[in-house]
C-alpha positions as a Markdown table, in Angstrom:
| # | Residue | x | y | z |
|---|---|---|---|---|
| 1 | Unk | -111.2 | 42.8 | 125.2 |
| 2 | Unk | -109.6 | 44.6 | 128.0 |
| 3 | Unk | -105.7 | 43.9 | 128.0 |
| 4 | Unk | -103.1 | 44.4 | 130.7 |
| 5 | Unk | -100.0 | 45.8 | 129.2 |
| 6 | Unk | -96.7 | 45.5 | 131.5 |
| 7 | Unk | -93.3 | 47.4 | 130.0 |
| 8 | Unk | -90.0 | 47.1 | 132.3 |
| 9 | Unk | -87.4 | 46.4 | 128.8 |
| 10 | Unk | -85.1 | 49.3 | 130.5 |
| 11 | Unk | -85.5 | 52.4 | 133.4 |
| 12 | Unk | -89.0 | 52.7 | 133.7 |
| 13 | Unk | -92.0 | 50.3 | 134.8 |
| 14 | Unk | -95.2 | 51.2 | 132.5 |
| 15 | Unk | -98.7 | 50.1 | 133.0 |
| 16 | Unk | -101.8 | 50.6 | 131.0 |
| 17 | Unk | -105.1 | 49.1 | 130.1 |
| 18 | Unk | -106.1 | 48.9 | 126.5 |
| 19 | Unk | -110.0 | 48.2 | 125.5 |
| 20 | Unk | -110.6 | 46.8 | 122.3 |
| 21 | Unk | -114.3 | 47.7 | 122.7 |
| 22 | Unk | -113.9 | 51.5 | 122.6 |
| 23 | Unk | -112.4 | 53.3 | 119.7 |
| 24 | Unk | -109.1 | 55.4 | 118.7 |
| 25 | Unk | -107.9 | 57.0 | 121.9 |
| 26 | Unk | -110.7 | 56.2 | 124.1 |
| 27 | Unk | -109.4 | 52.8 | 124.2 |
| 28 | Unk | -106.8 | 53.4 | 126.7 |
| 29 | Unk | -108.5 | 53.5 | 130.0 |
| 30 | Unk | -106.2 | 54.1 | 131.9 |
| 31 | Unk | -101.9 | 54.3 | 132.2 |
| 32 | Unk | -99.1 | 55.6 | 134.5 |
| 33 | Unk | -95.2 | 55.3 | 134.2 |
| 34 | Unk | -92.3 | 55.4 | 136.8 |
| 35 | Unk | -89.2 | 56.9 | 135.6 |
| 36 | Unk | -86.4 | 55.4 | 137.1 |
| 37 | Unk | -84.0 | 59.2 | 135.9 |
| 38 | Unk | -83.7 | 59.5 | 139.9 |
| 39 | Unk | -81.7 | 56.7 | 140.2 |
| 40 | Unk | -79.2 | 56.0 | 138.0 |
| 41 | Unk | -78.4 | 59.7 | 137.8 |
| 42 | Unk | -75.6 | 59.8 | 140.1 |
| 43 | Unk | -73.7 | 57.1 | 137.6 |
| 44 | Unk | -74.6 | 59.1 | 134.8 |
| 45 | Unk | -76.5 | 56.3 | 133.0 |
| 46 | Unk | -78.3 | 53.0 | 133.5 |
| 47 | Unk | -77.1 | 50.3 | 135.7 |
| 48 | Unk | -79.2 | 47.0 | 135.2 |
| 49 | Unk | -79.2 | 45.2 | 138.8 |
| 50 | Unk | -80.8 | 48.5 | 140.1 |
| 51 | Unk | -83.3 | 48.7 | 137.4 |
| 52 | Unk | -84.7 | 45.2 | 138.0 |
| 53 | Unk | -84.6 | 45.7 | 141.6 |
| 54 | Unk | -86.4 | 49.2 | 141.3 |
| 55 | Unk | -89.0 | 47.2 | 139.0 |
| 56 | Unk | -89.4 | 44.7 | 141.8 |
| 57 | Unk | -90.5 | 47.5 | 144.4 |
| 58 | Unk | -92.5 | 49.4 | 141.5 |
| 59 | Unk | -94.6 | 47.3 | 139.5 |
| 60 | Unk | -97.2 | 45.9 | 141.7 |
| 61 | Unk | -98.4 | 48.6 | 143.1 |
| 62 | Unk | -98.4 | 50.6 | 139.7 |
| 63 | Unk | -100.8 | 47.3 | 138.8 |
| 64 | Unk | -102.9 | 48.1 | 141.2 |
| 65 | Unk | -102.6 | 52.1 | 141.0 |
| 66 | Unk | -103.7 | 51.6 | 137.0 |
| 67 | Unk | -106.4 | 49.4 | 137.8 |
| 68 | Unk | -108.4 | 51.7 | 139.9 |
| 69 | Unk | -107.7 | 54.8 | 137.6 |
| 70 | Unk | -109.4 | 52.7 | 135.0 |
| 71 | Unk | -112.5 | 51.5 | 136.9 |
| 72 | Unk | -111.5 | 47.9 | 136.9 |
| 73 | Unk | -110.0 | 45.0 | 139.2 |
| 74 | Unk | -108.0 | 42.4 | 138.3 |
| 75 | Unk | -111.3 | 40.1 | 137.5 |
| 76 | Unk | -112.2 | 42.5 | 134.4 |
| 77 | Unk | -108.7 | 41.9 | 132.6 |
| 78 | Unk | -109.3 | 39.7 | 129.6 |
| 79 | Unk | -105.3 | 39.3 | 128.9 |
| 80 | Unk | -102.0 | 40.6 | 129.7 |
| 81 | Unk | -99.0 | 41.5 | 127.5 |
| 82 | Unk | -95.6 | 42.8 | 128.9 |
| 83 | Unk | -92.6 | 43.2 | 127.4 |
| 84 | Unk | -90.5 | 40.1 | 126.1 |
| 85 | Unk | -87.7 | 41.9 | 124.4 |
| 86 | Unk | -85.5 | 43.4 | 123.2 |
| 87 | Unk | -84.3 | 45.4 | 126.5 |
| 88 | Unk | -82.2 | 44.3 | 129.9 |
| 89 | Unk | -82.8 | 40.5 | 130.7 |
| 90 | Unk | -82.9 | 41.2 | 134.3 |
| 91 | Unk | -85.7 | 43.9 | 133.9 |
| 92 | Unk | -87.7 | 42.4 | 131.6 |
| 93 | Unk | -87.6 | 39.0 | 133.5 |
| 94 | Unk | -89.5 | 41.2 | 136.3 |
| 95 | Unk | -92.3 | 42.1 | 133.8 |
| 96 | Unk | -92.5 | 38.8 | 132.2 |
| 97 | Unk | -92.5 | 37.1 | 135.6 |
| 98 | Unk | -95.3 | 39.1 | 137.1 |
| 99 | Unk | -97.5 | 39.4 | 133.9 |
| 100 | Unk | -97.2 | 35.5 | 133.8 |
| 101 | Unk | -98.2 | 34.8 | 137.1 |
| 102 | Unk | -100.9 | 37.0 | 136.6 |
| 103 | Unk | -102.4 | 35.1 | 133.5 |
| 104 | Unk | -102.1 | 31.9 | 135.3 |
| 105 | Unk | -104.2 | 33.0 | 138.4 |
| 106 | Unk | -107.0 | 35.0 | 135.9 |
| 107 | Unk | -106.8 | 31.9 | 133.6 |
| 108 | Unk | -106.7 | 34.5 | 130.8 |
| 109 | Unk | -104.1 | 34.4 | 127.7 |
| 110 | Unk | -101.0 | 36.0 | 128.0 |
| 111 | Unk | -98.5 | 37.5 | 124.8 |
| 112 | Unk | -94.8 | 38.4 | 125.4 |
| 113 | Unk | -95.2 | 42.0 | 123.0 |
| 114 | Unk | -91.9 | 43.1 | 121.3 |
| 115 | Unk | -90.8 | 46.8 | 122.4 |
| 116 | Unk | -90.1 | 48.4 | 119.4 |
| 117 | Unk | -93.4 | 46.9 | 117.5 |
| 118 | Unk | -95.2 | 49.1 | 120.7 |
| 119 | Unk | -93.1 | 51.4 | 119.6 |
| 120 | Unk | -94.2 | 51.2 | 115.8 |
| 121 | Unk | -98.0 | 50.8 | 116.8 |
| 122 | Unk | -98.1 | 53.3 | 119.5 |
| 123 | Unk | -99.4 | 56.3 | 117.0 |
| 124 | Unk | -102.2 | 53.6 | 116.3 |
| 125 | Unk | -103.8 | 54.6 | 119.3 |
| 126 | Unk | -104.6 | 58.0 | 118.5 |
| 127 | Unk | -107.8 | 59.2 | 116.7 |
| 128 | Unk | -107.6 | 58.9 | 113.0 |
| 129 | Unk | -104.8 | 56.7 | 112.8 |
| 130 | Unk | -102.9 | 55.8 | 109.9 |
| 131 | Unk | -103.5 | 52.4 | 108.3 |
| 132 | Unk | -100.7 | 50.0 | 106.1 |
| 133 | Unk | -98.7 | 50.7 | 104.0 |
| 134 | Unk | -96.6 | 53.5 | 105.3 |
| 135 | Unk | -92.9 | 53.9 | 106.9 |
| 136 | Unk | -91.8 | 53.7 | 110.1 |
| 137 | Unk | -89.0 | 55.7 | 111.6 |
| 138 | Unk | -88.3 | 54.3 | 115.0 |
| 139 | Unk | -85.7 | 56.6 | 116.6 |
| 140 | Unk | -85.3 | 56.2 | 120.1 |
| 141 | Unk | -82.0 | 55.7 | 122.6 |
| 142 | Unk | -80.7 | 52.4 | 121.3 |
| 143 | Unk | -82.4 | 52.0 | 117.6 |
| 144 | Unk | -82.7 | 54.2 | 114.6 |
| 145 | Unk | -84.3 | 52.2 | 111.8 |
| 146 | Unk | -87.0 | 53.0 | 108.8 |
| 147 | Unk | -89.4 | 50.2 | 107.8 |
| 148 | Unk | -91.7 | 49.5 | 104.7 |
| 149 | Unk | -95.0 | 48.4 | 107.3 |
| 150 | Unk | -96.8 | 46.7 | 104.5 |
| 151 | Unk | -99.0 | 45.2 | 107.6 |
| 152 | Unk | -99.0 | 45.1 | 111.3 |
| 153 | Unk | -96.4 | 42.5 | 111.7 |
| 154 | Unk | -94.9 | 42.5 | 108.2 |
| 155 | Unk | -92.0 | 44.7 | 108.2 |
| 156 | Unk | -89.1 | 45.4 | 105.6 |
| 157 | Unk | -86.5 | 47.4 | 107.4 |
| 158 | Unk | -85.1 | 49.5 | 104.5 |
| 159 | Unk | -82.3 | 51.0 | 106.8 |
| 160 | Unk | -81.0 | 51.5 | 110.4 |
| 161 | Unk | -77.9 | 53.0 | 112.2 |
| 162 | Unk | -74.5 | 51.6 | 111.7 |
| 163 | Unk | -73.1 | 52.5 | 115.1 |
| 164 | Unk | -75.0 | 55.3 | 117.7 |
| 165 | Unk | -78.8 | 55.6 | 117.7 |
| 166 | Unk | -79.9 | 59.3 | 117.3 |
| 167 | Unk | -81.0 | 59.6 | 121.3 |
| 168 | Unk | -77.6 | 57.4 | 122.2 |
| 169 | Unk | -75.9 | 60.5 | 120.6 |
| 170 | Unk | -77.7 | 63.3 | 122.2 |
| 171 | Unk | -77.2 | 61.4 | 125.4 |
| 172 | Unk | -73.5 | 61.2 | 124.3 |
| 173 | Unk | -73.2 | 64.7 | 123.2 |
| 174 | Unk | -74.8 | 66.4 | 125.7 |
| 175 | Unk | -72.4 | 64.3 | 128.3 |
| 176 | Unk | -68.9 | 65.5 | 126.8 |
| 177 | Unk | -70.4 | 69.4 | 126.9 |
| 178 | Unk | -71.1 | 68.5 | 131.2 |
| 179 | Unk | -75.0 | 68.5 | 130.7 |
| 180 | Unk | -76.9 | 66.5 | 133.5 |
| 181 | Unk | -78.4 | 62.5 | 132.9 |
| 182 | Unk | -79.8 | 62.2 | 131.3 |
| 183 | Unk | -78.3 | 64.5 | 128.5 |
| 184 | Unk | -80.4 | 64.4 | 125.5 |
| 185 | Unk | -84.0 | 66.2 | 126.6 |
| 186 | Unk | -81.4 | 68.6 | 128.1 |
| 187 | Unk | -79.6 | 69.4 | 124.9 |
| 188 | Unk | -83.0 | 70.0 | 123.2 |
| 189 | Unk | -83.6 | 72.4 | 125.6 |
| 190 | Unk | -80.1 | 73.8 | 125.7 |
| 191 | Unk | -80.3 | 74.2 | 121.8 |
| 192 | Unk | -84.0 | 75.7 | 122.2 |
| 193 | Unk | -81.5 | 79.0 | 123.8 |
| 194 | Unk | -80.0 | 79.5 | 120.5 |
| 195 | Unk | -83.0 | 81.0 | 119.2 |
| 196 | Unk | -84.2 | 83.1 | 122.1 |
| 197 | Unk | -80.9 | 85.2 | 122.2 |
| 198 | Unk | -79.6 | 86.6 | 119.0 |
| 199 | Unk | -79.1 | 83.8 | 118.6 |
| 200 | Unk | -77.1 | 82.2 | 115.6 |
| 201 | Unk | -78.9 | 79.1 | 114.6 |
| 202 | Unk | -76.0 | 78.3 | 112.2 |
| 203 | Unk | -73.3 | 79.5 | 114.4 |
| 204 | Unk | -72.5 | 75.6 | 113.9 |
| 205 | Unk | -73.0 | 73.8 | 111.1 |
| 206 | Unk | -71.8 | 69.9 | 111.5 |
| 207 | Unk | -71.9 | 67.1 | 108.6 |
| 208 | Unk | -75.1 | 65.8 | 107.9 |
| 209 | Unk | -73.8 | 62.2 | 108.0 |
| 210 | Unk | -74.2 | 59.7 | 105.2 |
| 211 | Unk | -76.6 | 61.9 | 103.1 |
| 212 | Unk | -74.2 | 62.5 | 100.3 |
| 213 | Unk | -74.4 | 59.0 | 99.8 |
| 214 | Unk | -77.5 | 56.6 | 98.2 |
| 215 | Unk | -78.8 | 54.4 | 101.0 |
| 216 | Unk | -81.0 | 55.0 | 104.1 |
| 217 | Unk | -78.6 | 53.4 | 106.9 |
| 218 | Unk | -77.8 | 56.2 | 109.3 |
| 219 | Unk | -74.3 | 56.7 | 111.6 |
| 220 | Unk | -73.9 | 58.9 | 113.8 |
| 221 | Unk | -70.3 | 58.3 | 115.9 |
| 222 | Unk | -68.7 | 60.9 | 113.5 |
| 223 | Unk | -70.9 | 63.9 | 114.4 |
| 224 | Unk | -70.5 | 63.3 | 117.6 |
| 225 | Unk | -66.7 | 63.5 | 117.3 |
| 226 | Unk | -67.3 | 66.5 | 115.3 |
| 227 | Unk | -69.2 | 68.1 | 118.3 |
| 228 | Unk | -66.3 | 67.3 | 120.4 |
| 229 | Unk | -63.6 | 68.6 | 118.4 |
| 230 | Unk | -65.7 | 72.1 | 118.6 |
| 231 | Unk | -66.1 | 72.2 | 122.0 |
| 232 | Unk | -62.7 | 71.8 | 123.0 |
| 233 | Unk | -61.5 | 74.7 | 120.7 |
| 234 | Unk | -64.2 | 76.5 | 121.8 |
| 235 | Unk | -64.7 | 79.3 | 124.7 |
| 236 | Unk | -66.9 | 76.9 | 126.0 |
| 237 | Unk | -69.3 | 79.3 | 127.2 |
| 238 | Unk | -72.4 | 79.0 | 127.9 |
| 239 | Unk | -73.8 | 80.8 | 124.5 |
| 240 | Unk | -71.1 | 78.9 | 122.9 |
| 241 | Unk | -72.4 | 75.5 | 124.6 |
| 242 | Unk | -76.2 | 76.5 | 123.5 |
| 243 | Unk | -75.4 | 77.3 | 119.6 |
| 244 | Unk | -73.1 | 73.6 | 119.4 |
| 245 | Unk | -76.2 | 72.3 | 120.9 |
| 246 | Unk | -78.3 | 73.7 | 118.3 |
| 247 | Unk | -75.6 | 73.0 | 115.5 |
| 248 | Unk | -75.7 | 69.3 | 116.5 |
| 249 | Unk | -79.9 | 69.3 | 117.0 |
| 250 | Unk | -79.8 | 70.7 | 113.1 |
| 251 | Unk | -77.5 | 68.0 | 111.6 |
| 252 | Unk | -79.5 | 64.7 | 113.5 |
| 253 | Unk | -83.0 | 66.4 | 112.5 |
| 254 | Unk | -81.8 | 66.9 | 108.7 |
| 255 | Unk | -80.3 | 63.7 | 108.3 |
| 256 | Unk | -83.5 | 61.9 | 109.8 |
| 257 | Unk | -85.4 | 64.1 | 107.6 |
| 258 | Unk | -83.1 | 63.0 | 104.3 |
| 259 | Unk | -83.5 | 59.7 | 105.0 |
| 260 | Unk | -87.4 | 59.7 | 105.7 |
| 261 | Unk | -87.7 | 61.4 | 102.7 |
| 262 | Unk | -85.7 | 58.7 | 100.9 |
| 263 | Unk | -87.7 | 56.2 | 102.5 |
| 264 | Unk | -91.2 | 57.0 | 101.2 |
| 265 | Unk | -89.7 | 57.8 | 97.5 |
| 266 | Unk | -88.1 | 54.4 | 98.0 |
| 267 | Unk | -91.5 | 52.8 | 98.9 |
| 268 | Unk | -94.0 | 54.6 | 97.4 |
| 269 | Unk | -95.6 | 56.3 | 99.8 |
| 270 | Unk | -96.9 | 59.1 | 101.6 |
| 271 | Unk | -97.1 | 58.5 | 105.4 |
| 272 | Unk | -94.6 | 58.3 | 107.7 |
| 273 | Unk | -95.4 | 57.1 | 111.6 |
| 274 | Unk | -92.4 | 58.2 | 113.7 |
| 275 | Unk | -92.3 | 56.7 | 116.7 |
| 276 | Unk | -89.5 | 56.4 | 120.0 |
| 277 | Unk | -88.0 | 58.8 | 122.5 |
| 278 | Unk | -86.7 | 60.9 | 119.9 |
| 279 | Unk | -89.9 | 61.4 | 118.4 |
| 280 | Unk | -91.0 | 63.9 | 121.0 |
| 281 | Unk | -88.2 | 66.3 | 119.8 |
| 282 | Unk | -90.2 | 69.8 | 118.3 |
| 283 | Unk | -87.7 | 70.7 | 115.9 |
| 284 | Unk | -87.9 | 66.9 | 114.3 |
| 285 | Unk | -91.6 | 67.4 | 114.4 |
| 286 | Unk | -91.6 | 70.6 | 112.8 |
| 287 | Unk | -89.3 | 69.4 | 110.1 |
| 288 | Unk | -91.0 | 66.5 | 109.2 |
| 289 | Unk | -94.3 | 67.9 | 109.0 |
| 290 | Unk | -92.7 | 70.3 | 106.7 |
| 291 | Unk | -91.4 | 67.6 | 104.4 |
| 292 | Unk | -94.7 | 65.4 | 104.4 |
| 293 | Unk | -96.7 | 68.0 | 103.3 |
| 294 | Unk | -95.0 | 69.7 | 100.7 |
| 295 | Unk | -95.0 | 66.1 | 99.6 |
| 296 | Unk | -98.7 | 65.7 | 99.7 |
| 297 | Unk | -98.7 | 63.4 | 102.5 |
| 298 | Unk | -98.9 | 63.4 | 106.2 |
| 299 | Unk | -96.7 | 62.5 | 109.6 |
| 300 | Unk | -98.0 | 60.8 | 112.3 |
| 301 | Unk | -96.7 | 61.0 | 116.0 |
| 302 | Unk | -98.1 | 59.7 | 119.0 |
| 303 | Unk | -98.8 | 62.2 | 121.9 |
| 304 | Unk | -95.6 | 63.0 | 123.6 |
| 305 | Unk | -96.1 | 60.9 | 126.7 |
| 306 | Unk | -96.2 | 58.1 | 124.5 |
| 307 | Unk | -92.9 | 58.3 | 122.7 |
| 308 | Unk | -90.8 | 57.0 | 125.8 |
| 309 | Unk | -91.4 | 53.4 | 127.2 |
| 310 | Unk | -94.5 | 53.0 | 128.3 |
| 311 | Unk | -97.4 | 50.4 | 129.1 |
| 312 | Unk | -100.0 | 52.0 | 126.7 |
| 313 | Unk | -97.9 | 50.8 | 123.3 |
| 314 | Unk | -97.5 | 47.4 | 125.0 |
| 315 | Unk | -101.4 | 47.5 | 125.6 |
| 316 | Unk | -102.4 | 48.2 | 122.6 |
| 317 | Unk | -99.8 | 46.1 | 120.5 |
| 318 | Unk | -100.6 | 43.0 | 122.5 |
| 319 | Unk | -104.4 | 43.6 | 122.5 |
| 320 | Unk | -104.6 | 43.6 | 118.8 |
| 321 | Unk | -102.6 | 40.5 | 118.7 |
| 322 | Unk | -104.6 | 38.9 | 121.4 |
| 323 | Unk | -107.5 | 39.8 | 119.6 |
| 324 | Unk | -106.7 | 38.2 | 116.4 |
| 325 | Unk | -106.3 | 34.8 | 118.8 |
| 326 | Unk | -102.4 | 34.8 | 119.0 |
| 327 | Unk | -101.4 | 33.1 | 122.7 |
| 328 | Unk | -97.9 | 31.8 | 124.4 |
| 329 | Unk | -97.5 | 28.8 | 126.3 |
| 330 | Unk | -97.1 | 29.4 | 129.7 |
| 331 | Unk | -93.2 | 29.6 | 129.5 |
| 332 | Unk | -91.7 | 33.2 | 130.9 |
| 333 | Unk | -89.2 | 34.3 | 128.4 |
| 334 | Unk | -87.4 | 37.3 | 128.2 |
| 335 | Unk | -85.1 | 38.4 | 124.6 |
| 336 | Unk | -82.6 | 40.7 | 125.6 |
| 337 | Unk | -82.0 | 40.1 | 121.7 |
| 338 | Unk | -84.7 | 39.9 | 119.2 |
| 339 | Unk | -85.1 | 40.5 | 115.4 |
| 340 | Unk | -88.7 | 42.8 | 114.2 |
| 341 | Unk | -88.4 | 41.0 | 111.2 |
| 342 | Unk | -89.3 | 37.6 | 112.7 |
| 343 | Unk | -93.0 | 38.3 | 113.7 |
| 344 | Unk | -95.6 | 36.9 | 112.3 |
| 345 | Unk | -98.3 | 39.0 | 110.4 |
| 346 | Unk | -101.3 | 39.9 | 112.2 |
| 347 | Unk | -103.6 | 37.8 | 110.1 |
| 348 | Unk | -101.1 | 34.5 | 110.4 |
| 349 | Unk | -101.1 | 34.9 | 114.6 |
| 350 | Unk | -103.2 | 31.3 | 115.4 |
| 351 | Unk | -103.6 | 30.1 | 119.0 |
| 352 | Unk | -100.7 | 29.1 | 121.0 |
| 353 | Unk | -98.4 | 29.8 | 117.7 |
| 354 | Unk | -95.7 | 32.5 | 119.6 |
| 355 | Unk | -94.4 | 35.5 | 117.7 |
| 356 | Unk | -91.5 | 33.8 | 115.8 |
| 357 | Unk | -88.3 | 32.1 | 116.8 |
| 358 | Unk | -87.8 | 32.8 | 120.5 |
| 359 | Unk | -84.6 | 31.9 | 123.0 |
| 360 | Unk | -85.8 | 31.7 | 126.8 |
């Protein structure tokens, strides 16, 4: 089954075809992403009417730009999935709309995908992926959550952030120290100078927030008042700016780590699929692959590329519930709002039976 996956839930349009037929990563023929950064830059974050409008201008010819990278034409797609929430109504209407439309005219089925389940499934794609049960950490720029996947489409969450995701506070972080939109690659980077000079690593050291405490929920606000605080009594130089950077990279990476950690004792497990924007951080990889193995288990990631929003996990996460003979109705709906929890599992997904309580 060759699917059509369409993601526009934010600031960039993603298309990619997924082929059931062909193995592990072999099975995305073909995918490309435009990053709206450009854009919004200037207003220092995301402004919705010009995302949907730059989705308008962008998505059709990415369509057709995927399409020939892939070998195929519009007749070859078997289904589409896009993006159906959560995210921007206004963006994710355009996605919906189009991928809708596009069903209708192929007479092929059609799924509304939800963007952080491509997020979960996206290190599915890759060779030897990992199979049920593990945990998810999905840590990206508006959610940091762990689930207990005992299946694709049953998930526990066992935790999640009580205020700022992780990448909302990098964003945020590396705003109030004057770094460029948007902030949080750039920190990374920034913190990344801290070891290249003689440098002092722990020049820093902020609260590791809510690990002194039982629980795996997450917050994040505090720190990033903390990091203020020291920049303002600060010399604010620009060593000074690179070791807070660092100091502030050290306490989100170690509390994720905690946590995780927490998460497969709590579960019983040994794998951990991390998945999001944040999950393309080195310093989080590193320190998870250090904890999973001195555990006796094992981290998976998927390629870098894949970590932001991007057609491939929409793809592939609609594909296999396609596959498995799960339809909509020809309805375009868009959740700007929209609970994991209430998605069916995989093996429950009948024809025309929606992926649990919807609002159009």
């Amino acid at each position: 089954m060759r699917v059509l996956g369409i993601e526009t839930s934010c600031d960039e349009t993603g298309v990619a075809v997924y082929d059931t037929a062909l193995a592990g990563a072999a099975g995305l023929r073909a995918q490309a992403v435009y990053s709206q950064i450009a854009l919004h830059a200037e207003y220092g974050g995301v402004v919705p009417e010009l995302a949907s409008r730059d989705h308008v201008r962008k998505l059709l010819p990415l369509i057709r730009q995927t399409l020939a990278e892939a070998g195929l034409t519009v007749a070859d797609i078997d289904g589409v999935a896009y993006t159906a929430g959560p995210g921007l109504v206004g963006a994710l209407l355009v996605g919906a709309g189009v991928a809708r439309s596009l069903a209708w005219a192929l007479d092929v089925p059609a799924l509304g995908v939800h963007h952080m389940e491509g997020h979960l499934l996206a290190p599915l794609i890759e060779d030897d992926p990992p199979e049920p049960p593990f945990v998810a950490l999905l840590v990206s720029g508006g959610h940091t959550q762990l689930f207990a996947v005992e299946a694709i489409g049953r998930y526990r969450l066992l935790g999640e952030t009580l205020d700022d995701a992780a990448g909302e506070a990098f964003d945020k972080t590396a705003k109030l120290m004057g770094l460029p939109y948007p902030g949080g690659p750039q920190l990374a980077a920034l913190a990344a100078q801290s070891d290249k000079e003689p440098g002092q690593p722990g020049a820093y050291r902020f609260p590791r927030p809510m690990t002194n405490r039982p629980g795996l929920d997450f917050s994040f606000s505090g720190l990033k008042t903390q990091v203020l605080l020291a920049w303002r009594d600060s010399d604010q130089s620009e060593r000074t700016r690179a070791d807070i950077a660092r100091g502030f990279e050290d306490a989100v990476v170690e509390t994720l780590a905690v946590k995780c950690e927490r998460a497969l004792e709590a579960a019983a497990g040994e794998v951990l699929v991390v998945a999001g924007g944040v999950g393309a951080n080195r310093r989080l990889r590193a320190r998870l692959q250090a904890m999973t193995a001195a555990r006796g288990g094992r981290v998976c990631f998927p390629r870098p590329e894949l970590c932001t929003d991007n057609g491939a996990m929409i793809a592939f996460a609609g594909a296999l519930r396609l596959a498995a003979g799960q339809r909509d109705d020809a309805t375009v709906r868009a959740l700007p709002r929209w609970e994991m929890a209430s998605l069916p599992p995989l093996a429950a997904a009948g024809r025309e039976s929606g992926m649990g309580n919807r609002e159009s």
